[in-house]
CHARMM internal coordinates of N, CA and C (Angstrom, degrees):
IC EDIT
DIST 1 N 1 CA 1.4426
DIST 1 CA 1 C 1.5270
ANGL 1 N 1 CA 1 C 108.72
DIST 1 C 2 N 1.6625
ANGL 1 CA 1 C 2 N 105.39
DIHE 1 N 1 CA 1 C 2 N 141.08
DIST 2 N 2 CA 1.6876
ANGL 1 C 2 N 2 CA 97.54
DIHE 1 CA 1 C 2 N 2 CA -154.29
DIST 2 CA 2 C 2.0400
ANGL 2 N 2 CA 2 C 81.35
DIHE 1 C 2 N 2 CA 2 C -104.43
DIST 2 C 3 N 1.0569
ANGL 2 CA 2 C 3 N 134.83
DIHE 2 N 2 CA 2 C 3 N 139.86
DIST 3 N 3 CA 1.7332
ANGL 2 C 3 N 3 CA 167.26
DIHE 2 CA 2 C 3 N 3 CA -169.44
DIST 3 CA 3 C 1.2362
ANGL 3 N 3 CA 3 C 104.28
DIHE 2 C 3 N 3 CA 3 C -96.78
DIST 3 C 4 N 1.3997
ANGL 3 CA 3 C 4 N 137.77
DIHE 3 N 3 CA 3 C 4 N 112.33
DIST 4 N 4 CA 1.4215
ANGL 3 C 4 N 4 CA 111.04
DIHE 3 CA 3 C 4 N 4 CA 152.35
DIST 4 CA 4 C 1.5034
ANGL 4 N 4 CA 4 C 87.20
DIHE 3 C 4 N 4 CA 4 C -131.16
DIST 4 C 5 N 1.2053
ANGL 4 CA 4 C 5 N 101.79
DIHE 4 N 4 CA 4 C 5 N 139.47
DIST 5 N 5 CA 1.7698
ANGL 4 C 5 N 5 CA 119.78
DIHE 4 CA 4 C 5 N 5 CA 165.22
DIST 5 CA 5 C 1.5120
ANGL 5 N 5 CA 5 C 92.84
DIHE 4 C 5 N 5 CA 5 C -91.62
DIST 5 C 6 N 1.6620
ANGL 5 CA 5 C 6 N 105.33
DIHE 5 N 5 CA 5 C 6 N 123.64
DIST 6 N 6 CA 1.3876
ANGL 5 C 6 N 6 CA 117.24
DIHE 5 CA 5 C 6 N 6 CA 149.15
DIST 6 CA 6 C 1.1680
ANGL 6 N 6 CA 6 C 133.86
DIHE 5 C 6 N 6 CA 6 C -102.98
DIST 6 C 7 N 1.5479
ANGL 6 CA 6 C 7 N 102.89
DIHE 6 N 6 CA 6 C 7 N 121.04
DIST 7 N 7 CA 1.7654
ANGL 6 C 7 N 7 CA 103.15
DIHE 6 CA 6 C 7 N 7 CA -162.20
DIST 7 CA 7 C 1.2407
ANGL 7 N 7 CA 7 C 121.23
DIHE 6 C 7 N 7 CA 7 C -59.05
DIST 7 C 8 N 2.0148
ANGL 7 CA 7 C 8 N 105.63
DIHE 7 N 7 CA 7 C 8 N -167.76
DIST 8 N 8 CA 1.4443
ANGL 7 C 8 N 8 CA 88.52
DIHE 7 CA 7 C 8 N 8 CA 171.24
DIST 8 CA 8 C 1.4701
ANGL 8 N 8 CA 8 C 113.78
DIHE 7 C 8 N 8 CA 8 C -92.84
DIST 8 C 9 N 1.5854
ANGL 8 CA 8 C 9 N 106.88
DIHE 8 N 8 CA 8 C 9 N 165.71
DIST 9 N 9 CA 1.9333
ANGL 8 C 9 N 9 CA 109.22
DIHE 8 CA 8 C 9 N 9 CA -175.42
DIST 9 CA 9 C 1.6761
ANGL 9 N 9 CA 9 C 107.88
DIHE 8 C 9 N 9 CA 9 C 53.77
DIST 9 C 10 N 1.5734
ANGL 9 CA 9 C 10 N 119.83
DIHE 9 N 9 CA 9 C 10 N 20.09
DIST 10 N 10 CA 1.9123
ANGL 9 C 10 N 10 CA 95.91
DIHE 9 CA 9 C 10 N 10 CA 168.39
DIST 10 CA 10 C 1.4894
ANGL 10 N 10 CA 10 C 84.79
DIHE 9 C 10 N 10 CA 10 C -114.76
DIST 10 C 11 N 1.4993
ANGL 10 CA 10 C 11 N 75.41
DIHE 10 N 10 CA 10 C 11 N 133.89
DIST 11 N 11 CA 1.6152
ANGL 10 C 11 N 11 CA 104.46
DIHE 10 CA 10 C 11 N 11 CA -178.95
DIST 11 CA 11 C 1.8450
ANGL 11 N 11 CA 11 C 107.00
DIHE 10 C 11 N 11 CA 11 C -61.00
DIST 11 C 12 N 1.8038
ANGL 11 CA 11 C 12 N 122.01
DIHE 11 N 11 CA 11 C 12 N 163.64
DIST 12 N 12 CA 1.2042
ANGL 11 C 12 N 12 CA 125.87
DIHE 11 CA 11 C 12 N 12 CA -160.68
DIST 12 CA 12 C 1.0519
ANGL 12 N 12 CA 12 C 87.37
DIHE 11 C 12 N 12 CA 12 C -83.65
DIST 12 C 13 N 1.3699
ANGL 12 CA 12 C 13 N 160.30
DIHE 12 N 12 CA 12 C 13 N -4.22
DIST 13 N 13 CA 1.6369
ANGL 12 C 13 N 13 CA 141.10
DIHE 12 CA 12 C 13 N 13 CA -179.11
DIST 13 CA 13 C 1.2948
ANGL 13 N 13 CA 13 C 121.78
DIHE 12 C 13 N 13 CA 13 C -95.66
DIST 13 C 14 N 1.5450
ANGL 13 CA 13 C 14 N 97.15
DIHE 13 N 13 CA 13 C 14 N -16.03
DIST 14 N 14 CA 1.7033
ANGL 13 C 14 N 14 CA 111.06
DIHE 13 CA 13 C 14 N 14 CA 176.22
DIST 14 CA 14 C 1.7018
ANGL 14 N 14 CA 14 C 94.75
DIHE 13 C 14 N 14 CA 14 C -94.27
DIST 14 C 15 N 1.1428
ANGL 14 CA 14 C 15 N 136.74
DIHE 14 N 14 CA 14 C 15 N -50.78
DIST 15 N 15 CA 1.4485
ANGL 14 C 15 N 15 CA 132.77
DIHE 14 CA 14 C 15 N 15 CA 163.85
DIST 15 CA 15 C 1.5048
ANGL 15 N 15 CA 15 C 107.49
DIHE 14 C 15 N 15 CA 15 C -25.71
DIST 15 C 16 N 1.3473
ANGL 15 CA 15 C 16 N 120.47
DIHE 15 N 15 CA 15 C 16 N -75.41
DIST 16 N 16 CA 1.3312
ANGL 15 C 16 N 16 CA 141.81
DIHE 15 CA 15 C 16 N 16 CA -171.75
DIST 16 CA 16 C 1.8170
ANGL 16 N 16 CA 16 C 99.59
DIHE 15 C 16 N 16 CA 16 C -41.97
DIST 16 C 17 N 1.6022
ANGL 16 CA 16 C 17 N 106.74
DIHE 16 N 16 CA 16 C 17 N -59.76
DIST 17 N 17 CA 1.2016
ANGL 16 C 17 N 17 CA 101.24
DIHE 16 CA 16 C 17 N 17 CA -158.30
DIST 17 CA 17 C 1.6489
ANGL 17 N 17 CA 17 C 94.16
DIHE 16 C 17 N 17 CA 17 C -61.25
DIST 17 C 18 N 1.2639
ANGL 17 CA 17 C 18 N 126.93
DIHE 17 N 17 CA 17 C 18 N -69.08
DIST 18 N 18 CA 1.6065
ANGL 17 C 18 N 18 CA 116.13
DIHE 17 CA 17 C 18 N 18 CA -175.32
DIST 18 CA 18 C 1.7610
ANGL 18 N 18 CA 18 C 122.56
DIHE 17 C 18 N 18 CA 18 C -34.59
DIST 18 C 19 N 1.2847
ANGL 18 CA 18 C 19 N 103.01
DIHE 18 N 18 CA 18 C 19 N -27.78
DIST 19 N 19 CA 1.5003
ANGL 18 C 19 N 19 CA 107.13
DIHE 18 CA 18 C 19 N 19 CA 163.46
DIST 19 CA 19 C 1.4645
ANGL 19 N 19 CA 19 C 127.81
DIHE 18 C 19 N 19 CA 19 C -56.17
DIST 19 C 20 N 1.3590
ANGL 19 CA 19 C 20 N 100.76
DIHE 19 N 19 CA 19 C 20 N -39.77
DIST 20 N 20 CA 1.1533
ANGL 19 C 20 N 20 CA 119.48
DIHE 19 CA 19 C 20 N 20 CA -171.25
DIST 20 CA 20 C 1.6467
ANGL 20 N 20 CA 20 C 101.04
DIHE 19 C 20 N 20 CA 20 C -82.10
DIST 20 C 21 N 1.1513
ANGL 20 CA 20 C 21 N 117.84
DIHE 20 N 20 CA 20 C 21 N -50.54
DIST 21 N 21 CA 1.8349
ANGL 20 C 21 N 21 CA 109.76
DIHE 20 CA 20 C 21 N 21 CA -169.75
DIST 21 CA 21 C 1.5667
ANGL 21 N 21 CA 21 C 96.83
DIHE 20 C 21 N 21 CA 21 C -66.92
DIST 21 C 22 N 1.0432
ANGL 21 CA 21 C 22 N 138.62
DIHE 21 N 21 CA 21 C 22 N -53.68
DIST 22 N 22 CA 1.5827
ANGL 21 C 22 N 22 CA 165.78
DIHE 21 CA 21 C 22 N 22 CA 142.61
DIST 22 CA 22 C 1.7105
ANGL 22 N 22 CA 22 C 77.09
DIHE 21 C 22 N 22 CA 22 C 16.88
DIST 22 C 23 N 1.5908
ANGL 22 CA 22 C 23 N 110.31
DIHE 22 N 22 CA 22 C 23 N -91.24
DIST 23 N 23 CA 1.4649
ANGL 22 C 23 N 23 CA 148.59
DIHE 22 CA 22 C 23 N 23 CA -174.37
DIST 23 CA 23 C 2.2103
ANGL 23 N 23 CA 23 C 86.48
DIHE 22 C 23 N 23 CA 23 C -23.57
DIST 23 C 24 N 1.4317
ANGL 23 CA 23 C 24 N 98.00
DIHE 23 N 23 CA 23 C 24 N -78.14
DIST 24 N 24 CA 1.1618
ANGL 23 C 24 N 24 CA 102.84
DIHE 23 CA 23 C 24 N 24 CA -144.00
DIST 24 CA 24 C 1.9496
ANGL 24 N 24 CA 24 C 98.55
DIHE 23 C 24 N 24 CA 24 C -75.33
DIST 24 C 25 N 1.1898
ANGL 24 CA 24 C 25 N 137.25
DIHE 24 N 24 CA 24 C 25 N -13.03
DIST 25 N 25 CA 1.3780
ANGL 24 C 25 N 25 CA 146.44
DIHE 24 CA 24 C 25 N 25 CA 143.41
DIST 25 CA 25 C 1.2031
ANGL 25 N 25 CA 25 C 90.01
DIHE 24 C 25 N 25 CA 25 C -18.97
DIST 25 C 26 N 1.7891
ANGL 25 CA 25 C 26 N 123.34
DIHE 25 N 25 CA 25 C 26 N -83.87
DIST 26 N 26 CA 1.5141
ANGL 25 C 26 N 26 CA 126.12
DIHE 25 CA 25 C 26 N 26 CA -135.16
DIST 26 CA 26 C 1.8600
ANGL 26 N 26 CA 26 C 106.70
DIHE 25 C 26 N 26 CA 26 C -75.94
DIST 26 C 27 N 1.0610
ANGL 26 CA 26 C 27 N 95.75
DIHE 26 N 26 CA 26 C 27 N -6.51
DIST 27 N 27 CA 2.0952
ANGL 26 C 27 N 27 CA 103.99
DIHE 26 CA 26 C 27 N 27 CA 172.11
DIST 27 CA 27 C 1.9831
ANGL 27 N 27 CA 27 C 112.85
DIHE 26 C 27 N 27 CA 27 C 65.78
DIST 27 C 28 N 1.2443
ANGL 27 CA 27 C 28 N 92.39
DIHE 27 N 27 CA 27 C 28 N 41.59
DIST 28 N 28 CA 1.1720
ANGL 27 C 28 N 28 CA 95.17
DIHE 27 CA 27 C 28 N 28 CA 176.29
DIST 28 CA 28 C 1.6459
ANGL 28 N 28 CA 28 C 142.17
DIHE 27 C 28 N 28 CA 28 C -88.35
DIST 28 C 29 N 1.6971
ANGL 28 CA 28 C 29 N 83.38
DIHE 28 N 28 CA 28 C 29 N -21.28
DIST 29 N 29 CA 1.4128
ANGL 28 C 29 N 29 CA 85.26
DIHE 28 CA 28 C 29 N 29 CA 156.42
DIST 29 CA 29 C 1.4818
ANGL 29 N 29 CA 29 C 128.54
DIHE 28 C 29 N 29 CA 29 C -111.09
DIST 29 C 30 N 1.3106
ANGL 29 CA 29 C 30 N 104.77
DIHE 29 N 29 CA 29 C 30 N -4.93
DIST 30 N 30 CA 1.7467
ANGL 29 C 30 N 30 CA 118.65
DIHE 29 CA 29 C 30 N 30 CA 160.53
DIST 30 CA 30 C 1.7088
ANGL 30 N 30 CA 30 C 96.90
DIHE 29 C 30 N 30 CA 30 C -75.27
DIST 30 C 31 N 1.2282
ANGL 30 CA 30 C 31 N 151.51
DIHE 30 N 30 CA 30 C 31 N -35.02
DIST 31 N 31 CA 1.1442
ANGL 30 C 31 N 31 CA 124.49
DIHE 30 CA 30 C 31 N 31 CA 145.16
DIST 31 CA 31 C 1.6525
ANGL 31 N 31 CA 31 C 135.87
DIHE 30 C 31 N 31 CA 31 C -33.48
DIST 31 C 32 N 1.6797
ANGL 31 CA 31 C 32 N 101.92
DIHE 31 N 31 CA 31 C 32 N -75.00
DIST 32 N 32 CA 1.1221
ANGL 31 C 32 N 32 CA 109.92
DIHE 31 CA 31 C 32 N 32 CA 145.78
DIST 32 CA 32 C 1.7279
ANGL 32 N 32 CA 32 C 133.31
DIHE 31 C 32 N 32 CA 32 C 28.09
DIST 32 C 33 N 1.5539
ANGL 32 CA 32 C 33 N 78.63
DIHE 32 N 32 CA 32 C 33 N -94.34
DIST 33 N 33 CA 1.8832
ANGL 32 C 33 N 33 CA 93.12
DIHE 32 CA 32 C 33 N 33 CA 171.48
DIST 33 CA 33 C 0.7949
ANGL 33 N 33 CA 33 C 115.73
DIHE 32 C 33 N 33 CA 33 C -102.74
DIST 33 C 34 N 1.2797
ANGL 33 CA 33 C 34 N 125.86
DIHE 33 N 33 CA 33 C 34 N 25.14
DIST 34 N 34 CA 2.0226
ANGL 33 C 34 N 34 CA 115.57
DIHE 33 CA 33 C 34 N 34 CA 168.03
DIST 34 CA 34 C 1.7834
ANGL 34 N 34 CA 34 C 86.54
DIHE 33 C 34 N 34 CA 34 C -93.24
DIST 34 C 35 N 0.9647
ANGL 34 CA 34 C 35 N 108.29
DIHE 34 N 34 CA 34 C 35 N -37.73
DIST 35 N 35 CA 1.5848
ANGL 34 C 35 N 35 CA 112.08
DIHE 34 CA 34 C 35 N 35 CA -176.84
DIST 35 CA 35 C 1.3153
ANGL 35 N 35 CA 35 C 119.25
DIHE 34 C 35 N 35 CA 35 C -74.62
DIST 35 C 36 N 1.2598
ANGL 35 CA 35 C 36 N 123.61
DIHE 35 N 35 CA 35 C 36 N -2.49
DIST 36 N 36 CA 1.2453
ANGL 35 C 36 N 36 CA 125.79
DIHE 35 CA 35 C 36 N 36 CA 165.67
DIST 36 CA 36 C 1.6344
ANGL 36 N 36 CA 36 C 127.46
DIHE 35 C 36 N 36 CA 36 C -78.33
DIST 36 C 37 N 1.2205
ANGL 36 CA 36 C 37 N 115.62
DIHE 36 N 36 CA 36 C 37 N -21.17
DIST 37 N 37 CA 1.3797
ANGL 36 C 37 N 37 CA 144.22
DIHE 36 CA 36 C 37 N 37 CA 171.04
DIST 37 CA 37 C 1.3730
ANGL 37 N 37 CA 37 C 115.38
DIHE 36 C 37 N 37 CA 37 C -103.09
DIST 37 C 38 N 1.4943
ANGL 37 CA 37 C 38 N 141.29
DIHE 37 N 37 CA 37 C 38 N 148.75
DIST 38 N 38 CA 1.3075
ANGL 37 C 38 N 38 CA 119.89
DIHE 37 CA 37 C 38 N 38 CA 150.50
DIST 38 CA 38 C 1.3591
ANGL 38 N 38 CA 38 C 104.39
DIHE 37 C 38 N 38 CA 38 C -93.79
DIST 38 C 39 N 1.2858
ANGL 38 CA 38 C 39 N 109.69
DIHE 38 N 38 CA 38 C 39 N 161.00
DIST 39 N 39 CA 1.2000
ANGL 38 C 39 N 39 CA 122.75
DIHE 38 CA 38 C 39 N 39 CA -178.82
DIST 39 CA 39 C 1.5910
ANGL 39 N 39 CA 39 C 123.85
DIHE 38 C 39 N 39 CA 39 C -126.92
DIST 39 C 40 N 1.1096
ANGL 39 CA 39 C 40 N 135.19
DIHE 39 N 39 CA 39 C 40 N 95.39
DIST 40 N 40 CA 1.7744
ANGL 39 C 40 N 40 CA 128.18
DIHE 39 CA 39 C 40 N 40 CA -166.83
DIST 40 CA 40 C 1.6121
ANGL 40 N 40 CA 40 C 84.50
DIHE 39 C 40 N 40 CA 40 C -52.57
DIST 40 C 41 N 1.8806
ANGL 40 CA 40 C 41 N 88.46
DIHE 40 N 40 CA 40 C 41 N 150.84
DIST 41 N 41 CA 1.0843
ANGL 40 C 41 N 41 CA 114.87
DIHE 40 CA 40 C 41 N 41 CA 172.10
DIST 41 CA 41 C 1.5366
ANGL 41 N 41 CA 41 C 129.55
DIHE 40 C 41 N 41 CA 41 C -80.08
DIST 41 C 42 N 1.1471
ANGL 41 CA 41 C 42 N 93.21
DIHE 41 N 41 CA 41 C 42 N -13.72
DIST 42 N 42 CA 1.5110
ANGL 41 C 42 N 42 CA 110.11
DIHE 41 CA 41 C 42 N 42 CA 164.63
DIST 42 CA 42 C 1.5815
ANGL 42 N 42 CA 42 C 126.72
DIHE 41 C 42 N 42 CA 42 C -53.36
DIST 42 C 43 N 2.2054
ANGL 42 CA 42 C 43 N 99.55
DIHE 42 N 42 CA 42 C 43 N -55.29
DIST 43 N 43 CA 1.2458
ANGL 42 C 43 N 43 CA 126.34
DIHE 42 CA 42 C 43 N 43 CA 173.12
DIST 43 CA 43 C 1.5660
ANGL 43 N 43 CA 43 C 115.34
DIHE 42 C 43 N 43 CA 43 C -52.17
DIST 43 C 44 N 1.7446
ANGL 43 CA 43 C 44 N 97.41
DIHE 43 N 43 CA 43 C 44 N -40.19
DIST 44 N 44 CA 1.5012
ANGL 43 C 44 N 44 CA 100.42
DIHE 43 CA 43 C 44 N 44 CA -176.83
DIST 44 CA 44 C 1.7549
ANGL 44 N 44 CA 44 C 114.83
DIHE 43 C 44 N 44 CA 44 C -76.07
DIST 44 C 45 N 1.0332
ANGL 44 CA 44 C 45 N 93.84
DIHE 44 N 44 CA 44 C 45 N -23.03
DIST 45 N 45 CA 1.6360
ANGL 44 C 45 N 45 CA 100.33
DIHE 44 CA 44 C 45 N 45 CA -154.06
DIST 45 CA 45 C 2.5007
ANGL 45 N 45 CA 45 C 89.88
DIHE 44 C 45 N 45 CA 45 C -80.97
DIST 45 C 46 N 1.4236
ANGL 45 CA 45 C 46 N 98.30
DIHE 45 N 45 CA 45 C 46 N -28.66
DIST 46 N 46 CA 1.5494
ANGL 45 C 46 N 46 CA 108.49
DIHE 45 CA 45 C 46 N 46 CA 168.67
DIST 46 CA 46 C 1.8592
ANGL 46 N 46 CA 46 C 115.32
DIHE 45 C 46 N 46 CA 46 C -68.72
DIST 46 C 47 N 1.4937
ANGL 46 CA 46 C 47 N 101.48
DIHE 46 N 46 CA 46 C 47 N -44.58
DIST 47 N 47 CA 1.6082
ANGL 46 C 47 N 47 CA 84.54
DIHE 46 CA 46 C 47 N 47 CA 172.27
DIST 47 CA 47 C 1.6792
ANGL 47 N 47 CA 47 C 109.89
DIHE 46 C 47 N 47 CA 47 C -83.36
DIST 47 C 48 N 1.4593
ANGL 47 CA 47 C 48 N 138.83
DIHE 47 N 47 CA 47 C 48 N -15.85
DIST 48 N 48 CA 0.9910
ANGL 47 C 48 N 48 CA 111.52
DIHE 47 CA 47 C 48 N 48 CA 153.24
DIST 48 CA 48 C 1.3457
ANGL 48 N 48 CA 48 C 148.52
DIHE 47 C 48 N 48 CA 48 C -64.52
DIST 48 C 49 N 1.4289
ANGL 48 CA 48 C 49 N 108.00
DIHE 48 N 48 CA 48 C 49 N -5.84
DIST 49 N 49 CA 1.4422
ANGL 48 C 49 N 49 CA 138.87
DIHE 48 CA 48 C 49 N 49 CA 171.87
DIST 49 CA 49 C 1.5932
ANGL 49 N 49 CA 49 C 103.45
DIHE 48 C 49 N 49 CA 49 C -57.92
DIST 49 C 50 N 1.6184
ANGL 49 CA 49 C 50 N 101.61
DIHE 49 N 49 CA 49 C 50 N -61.95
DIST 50 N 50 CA 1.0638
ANGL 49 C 50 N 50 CA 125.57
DIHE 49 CA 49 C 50 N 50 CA -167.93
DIST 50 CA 50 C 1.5279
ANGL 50 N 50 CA 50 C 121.21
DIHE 49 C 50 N 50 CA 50 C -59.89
DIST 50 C 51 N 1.3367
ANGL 50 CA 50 C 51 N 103.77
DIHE 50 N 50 CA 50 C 51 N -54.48
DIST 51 N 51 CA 1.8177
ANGL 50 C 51 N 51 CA 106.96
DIHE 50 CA 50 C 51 N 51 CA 158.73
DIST 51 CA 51 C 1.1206
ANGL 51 N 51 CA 51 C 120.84
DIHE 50 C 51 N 51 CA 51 C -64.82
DIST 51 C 52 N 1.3949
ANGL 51 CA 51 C 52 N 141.38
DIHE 51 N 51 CA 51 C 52 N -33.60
DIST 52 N 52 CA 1.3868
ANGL 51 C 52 N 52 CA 134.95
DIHE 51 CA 51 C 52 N 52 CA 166.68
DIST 52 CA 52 C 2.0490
ANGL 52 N 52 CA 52 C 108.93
DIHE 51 C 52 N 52 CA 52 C -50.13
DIST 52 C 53 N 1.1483
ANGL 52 CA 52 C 53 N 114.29
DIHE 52 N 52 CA 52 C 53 N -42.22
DIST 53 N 53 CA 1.3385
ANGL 52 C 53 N 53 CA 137.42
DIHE 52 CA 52 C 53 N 53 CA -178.39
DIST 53 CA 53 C 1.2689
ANGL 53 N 53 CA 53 C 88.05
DIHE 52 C 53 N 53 CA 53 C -54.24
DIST 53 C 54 N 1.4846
ANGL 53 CA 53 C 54 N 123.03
DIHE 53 N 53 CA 53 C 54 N -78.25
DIST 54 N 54 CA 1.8937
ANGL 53 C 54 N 54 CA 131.21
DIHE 53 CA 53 C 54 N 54 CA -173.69
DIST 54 CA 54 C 1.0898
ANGL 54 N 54 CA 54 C 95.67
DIHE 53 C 54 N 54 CA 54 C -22.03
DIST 54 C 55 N 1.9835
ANGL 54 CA 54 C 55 N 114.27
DIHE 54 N 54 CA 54 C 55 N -75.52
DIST 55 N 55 CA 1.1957
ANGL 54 C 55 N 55 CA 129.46
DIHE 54 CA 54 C 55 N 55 CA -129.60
DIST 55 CA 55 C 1.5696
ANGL 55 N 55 CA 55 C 103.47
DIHE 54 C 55 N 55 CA 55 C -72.99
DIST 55 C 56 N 1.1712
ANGL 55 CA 55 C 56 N 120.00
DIHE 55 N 55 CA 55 C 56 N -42.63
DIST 56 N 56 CA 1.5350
ANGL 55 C 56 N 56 CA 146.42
DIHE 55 CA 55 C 56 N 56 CA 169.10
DIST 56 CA 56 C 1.9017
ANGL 56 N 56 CA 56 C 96.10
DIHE 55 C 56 N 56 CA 56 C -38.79
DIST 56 C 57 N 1.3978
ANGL 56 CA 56 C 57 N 122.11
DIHE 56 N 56 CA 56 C 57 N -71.20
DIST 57 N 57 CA 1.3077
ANGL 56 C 57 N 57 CA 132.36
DIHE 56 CA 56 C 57 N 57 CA -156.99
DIST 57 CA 57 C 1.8415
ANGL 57 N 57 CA 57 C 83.20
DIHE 56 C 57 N 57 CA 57 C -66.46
DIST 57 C 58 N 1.3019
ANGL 57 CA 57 C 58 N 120.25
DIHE 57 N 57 CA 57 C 58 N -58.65
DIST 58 N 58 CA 1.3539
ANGL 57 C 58 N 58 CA 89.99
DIHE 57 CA 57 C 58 N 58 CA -161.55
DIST 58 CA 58 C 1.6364
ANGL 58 N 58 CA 58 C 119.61
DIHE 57 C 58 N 58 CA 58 C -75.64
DIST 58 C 59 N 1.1816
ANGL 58 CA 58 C 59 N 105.47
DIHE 58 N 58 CA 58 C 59 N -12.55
DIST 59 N 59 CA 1.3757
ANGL 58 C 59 N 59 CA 93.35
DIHE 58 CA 58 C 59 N 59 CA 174.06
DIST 59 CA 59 C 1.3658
ANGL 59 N 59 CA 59 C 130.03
DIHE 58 C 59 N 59 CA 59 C -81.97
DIST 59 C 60 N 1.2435
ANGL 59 CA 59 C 60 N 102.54
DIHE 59 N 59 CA 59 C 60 N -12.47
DIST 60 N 60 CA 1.5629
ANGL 59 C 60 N 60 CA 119.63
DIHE 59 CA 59 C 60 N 60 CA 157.81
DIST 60 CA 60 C 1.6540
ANGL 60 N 60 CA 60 C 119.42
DIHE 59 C 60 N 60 CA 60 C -65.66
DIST 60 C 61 N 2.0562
ANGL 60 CA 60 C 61 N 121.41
DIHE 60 N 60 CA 60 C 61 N -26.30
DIST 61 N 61 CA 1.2565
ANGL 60 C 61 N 61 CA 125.66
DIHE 60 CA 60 C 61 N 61 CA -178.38
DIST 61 CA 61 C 1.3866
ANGL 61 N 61 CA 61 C 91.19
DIHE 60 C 61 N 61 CA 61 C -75.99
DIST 61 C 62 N 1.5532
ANGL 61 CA 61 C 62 N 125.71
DIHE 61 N 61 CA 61 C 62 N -37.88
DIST 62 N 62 CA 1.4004
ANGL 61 C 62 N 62 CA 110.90
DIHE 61 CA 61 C 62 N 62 CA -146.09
DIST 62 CA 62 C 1.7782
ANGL 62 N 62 CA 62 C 97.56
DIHE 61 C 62 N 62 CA 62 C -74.67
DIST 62 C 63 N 1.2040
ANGL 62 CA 62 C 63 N 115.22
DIHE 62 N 62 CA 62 C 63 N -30.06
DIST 63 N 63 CA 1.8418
ANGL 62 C 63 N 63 CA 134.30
DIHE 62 CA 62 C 63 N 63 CA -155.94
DIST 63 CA 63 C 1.8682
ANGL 63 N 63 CA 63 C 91.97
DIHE 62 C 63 N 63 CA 63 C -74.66
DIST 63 C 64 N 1.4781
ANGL 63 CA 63 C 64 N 111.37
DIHE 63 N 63 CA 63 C 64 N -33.67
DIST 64 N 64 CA 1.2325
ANGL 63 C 64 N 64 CA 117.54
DIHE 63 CA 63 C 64 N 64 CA -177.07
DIST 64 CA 64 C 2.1226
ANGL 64 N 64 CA 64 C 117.09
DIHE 63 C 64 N 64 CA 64 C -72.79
END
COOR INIT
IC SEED 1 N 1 CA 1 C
IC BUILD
């Protein structure tokens, strides 16, 4: 269960928003829908291939 103490005088949208990053930290709804599908582990284990590849190329554009 995700807690947020809202202080005194911060308005409910600044509450909300920390709720919300709070929320999306713990991967619950990127769980969620990976679990809604099965997925071979094979398939998964290829798009992680694949984002490491991304993540790799751009950090190599930014160094350039």
């Amino acid at each position: 269960m995700i807690i947020i103490n809202v202080k005194e005088g911060e308005s409910l949208d600044k509450a909300l928003k920390r709720f919300k990053k709070k929320f999306e930290k713990t991967g619950v709804l990127r769980e969620l829908r990976s679990r809604q599908a099965y997925e071979k582990k094979s398939v998964t284990r290829r798009i992680e291939v694949k984002h490491a590849i991304y993540v790799q190329n751009m950090n190599a554009n930014v160094s350039n």
